[in-house]
Every structure is written in structure tokens, then in C-alpha cells.
VMD Tcl script that draws the C-alpha trace (Angstrom):
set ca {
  {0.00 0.00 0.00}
  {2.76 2.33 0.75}
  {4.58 1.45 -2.58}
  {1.45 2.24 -4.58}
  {0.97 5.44 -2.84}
  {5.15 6.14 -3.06}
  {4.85 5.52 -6.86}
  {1.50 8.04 -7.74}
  {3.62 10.54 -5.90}
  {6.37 10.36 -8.09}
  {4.30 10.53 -11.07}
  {2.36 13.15 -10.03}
  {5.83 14.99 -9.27}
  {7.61 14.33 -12.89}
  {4.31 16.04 -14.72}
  {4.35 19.05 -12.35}
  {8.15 19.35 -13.12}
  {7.25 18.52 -17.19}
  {4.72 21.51 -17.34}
  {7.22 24.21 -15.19}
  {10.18 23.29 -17.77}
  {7.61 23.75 -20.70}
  {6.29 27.20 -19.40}
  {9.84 28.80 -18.37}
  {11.33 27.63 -22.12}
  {7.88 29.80 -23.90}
  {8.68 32.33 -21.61}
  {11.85 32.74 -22.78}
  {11.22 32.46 -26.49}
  {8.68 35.01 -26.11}
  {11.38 37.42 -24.22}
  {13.62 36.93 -26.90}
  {11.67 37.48 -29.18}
  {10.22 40.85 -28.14}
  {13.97 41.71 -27.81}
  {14.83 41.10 -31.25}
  {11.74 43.11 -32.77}
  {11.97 46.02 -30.47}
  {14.26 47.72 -33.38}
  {12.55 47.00 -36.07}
  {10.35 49.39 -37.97}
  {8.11 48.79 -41.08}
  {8.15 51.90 -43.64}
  {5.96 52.40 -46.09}
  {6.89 55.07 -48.80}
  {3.97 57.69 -49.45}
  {2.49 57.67 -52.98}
  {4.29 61.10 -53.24}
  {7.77 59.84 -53.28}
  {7.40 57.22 -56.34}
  {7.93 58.75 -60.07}
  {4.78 59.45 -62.08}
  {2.92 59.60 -59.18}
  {1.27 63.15 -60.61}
  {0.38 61.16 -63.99}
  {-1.47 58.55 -61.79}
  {-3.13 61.22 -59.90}
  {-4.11 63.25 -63.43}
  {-5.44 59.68 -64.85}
  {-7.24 58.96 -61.60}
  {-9.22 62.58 -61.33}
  {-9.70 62.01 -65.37}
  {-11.11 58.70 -64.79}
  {-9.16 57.45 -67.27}
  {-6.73 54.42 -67.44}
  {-3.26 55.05 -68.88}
  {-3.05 53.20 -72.03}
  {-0.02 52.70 -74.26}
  {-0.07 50.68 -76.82}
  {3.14 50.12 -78.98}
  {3.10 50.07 -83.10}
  {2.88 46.32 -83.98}
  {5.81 44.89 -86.44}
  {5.73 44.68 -89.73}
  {6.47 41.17 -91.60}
  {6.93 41.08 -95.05}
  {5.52 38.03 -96.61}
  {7.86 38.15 -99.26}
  {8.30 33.98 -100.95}
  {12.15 34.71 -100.60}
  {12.15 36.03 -96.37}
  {9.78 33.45 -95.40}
  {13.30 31.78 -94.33}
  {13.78 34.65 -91.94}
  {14.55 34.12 -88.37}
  {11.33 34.08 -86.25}
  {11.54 37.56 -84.54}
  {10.86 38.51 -88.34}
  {8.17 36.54 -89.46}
  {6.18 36.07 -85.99}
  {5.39 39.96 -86.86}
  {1.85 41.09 -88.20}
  {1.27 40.92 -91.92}
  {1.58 44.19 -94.02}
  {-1.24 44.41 -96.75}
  {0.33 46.09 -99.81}
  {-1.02 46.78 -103.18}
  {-1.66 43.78 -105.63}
  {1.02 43.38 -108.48}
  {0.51 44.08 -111.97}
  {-1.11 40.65 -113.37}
  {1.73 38.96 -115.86}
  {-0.55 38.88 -118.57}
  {-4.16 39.75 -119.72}
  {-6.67 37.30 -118.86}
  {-7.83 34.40 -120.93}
  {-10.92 35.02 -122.79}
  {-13.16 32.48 -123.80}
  {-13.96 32.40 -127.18}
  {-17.12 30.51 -128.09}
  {-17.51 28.49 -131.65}
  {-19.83 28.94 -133.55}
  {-21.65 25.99 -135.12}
  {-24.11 25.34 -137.28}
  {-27.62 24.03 -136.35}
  {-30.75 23.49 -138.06}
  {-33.85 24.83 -136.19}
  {-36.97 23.16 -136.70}
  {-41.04 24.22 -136.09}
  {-40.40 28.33 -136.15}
  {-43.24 30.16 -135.73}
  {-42.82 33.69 -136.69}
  {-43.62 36.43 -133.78}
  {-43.53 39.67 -135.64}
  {-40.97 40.10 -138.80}
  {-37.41 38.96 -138.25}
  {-38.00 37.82 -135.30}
  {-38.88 33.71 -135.12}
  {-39.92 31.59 -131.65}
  {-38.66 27.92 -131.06}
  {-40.63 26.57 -128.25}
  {-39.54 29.14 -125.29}
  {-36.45 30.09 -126.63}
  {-36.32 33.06 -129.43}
  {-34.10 33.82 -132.27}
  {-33.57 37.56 -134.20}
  {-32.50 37.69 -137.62}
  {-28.89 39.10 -137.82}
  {-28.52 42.63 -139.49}
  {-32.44 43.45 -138.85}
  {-34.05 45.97 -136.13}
  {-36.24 44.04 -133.99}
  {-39.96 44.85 -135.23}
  {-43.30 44.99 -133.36}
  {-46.52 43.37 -134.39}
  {-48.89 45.84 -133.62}
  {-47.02 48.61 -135.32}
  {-49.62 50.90 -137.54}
  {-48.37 52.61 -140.18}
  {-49.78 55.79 -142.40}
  {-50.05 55.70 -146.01}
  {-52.59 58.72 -147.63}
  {-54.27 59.54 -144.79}
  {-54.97 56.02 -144.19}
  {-53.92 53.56 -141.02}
  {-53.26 50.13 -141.45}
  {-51.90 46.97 -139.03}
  {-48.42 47.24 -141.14}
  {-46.90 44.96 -137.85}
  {-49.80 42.18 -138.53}
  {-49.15 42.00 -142.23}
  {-46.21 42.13 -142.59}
  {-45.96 39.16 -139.78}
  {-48.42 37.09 -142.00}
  {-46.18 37.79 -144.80}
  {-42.71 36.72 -142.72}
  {-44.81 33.22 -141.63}
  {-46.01 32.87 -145.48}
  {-42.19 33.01 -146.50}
  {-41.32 30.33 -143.60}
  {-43.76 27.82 -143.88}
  {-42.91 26.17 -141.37}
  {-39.42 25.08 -142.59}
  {-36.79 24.44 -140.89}
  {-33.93 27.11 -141.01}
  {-30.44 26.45 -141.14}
  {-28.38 28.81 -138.64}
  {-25.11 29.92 -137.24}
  {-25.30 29.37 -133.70}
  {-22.81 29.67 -130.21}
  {-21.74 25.88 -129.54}
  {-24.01 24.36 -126.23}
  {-27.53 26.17 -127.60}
  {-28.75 29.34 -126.58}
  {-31.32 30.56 -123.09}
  {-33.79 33.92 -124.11}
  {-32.90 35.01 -127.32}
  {-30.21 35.29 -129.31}
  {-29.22 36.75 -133.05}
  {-27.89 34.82 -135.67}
  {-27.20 34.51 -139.61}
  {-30.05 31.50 -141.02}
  {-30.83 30.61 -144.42}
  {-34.32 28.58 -145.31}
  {-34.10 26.15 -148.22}
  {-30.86 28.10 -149.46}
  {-32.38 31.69 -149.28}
  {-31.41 34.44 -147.06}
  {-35.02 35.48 -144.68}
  {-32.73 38.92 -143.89}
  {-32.73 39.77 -147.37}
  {-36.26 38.46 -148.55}
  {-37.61 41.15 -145.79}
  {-35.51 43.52 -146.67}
  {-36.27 42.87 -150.76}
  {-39.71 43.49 -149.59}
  {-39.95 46.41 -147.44}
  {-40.54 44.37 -144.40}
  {-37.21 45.14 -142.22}
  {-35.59 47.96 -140.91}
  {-31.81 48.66 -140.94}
  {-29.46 49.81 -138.27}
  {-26.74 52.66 -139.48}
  {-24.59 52.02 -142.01}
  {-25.74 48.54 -142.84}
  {-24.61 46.81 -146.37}
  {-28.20 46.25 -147.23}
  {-29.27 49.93 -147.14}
  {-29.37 50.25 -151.10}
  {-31.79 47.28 -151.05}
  {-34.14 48.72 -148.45}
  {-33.67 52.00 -150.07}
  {-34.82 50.62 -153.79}
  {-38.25 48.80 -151.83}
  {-38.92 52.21 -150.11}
  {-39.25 53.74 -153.40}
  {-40.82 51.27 -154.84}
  {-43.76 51.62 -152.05}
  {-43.11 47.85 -151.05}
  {-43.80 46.62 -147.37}
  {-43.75 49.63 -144.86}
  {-43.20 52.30 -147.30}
  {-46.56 51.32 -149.19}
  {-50.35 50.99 -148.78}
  {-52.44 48.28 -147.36}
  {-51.61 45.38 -149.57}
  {-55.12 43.35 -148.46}
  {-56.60 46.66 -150.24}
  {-54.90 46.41 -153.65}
  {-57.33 44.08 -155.13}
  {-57.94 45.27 -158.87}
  {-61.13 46.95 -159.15}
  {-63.48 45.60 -162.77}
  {-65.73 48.64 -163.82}
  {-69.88 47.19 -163.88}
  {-71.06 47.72 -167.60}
  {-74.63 47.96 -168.59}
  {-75.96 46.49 -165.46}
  {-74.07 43.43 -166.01}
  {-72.32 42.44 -162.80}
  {-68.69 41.95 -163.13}
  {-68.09 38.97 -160.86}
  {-70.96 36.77 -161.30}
  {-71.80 38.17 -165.43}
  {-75.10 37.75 -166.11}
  {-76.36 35.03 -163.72}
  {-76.35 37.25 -160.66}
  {-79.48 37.21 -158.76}
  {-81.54 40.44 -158.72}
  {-80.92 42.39 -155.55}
  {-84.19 43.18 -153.43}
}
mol new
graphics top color blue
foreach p $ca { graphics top sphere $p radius 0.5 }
foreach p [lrange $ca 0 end-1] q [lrange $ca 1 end] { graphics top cylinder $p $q radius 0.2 }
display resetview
């Protein structure tokens, strides 16, 4: 019993001493170090003292960041530099005016070939449809069907007839024509012949076409002018000769012709 008690009094003991060794070693790291900081003092510089410290002030009352931006590099992108070290051609590109081209472009010249156009139905004169596609005479003004024209004092549907004429002329053959290779969209002009005459120079012949300046067919549509052919004339549907009635007798049905009432 005495042991036991002997031995929880020694324990008891080397704790107490454990814990006054522990608190007299903080208490002198804490002395020593208050001693060492004692001389030591922080400074902080005032804005004042630093260089451009106006500037920052000016920007901050202006509200306004400084900004400076430097001019970027320039890299020429030249075939014979692109070999350059990479502090040259990491630069930004430089956009310069294009070269001179070596030589003029190609143009595209389109053969012409010939074709033979079947089913025309004539639209005014000189000017002939195939299905949706359309095809002008070469060397004629483009004429309109429902042009009038004066002769005496009298109008007359010159467009119409002479139309009627143009389709009389065709019927319905096929023409032979000199055409751009790959066909033809809308309408298109070309040179044609019908059973080895010229439709051009039938109209003109005629007095059914009209001529730009300085065309070679001018005598031609001169001569039918005079001759009061096609436009230049009168009403052809009116020209039909006129037999004089003699002694009652009528001069289309002789004397057979009913009485009239």
C-alpha cells in the first residue's frame, strides 16, 4: 500500500516538473523574441515619393486608365524572307497593293456551229420563236406586231401583215443557222438561211425590215422604199384590182347574178 501510494507521488511529481520546464522555455522564447523586434520598424513610402505619381493622380481625377499601346511589327511576306529568323516573321502581316497581273486574262472564245432549227413560228418580222427560246435575224431591227403605219391619210396593221407575210415566207421550214456551240437561253441573233435563201434579205427585198446605221443592205431597203413595197406602201389586203360594172351586167358573177331586193 505504501509502494502504490510512493509511486502516484512520483508521477504526479515528474508532470508538475514537465509543465514548469515547458512554461519557463515559452517564456523565454517570447522574451527573446520581443527583444529582437523592439528595433525593427516597417516603412511604407507615401504615394508622393514614387515617379509618375502626378500622372497617376491626373489619370485617376480624369477617370481614365493610362493606355499605351506600342506600333505592332511589320512582316513582309515576301516567298524569298519566309526563311527569316522568327523575330521577323512572328510579326503582323503588311497588306500592300496587288502586283501588276503577268498577262491579260484568258478570254473564252465561243464556236460557232451550225444548227438546223426546226417548227419556227414567226412572232412579228425577223423575229422567229422555237418553243420558249427566241431567235432575231442578224442585221435586222427588232420589229413589233402591232405597229400601224400611215399611207394617204390612211392607217393600217403594217406589224400584222407584214408578220403574216414573214410566216407565209417560212412555212414552217426548218432554217439552217449559225449558232454559239451548247444552244442558246432567251434570245439570241444569228445569220439562217431557209431552203438556201437568205429570210434577212427576202424582208428587206420586200420592205418588211428595218436597218441599223450604215448597214450593207441599205441600197436594197432603199430601192423597196421607193418602190412603195412593205412599210413604205399601202395596205396590200386593199390592192385588189377593181373591174368597172357595164350595162348592169355584174362583173363577178356576169349575167347570172341574182336580182338584188
Amino acid at each position: 500500500m505504501k509502494r502504490a501510494f510512493l509511486t502516484l507521488a512520483g508521477g504526479c511529481a515528474g508532470i508538475a516538473l514537465t509543465i514548469a520546464l515547458l512554461s519557463a522555455g515559452s517564456a523565454v522564447i517570447k522574451g527573446r523574441d520581443s527583444a529582437d523586434s523592439a528595433d525593427f520598424v516597417l516603412e511604407t513610402p507615401e504615394i508622393t515619393d514614387l515617379d509618375g505619381a502626378s500622372e497617376i493622380d491626373a489619370n485617376e481625377d480624369a477617370g481614365i486608365a493610362p493606355f499605351d499601346e506600342a506600333a505592332p511589327a511589320v512582316r513582309s511576306i515576301a516567298p524569298l524572307e519566309f526563311g527569316l529568323p522568327e523575330a521577323v516573321t512572328s510579326a503582323p502581316l503588311e497588306r500592300i497593293e496587288p502586283r501588276t497581273p503577268l498577262s491579260a486574262p484568258e478570254v473564252k472564245v465561243v464556236k460557232p456551229v451550225t444548227t438546223v432549227l426546226r417548227q419556227p413560228v414567226a412572232v412579228a418580222a425577223g423575229l422567229i420563236r422555237f418553243g420558249d427560246r427566241l431567235l432575231q435575224l442578224q442585221g435586222l431591227l427588232p420589229q413589233d406586231a402591232a405597229r400601224i403605219c400611215d399611207h394617204g391619210g390612211t392607217s393600217w396593221p403594217c406589224g400584222m401583215v407584214a408578220r403574216t407575210a414573214f410566216r407565209n415566207f417560212l412555212r414552217a421550214r426548218a432554217l439552217v443557222c449559225t449558232m454559239p456551240e451548247g444552244g442558246w437561253t432567251g434570245t439570241a441573233t444569228a445569220t439562217c438561211t431557209v431552203a438556201g435563201l437568205d429570210p434577212a434579205l427576202w424582208l428587206v427585198d420586200n420592205g418588211w425590215a428595218s436597218l441599223p446605221d450604215g448597214s450593207p443592205l441599205a441600197e436594197k431597203a432603199l430601192a423597196a422604199a421607193r418602190a412603195g413595197r412593205g412599210f413604205s406602201g399601202p395596205d396590200p389586203r386593199d390592192t385588189r384590182p377593181v373591174i368597172p360594172e357595164e350595162d348592169g351586167v355584174d362583173p363577178i358573177f356576169g349575167e347570172n347574178a341574182l336580182p338584188v331586193e
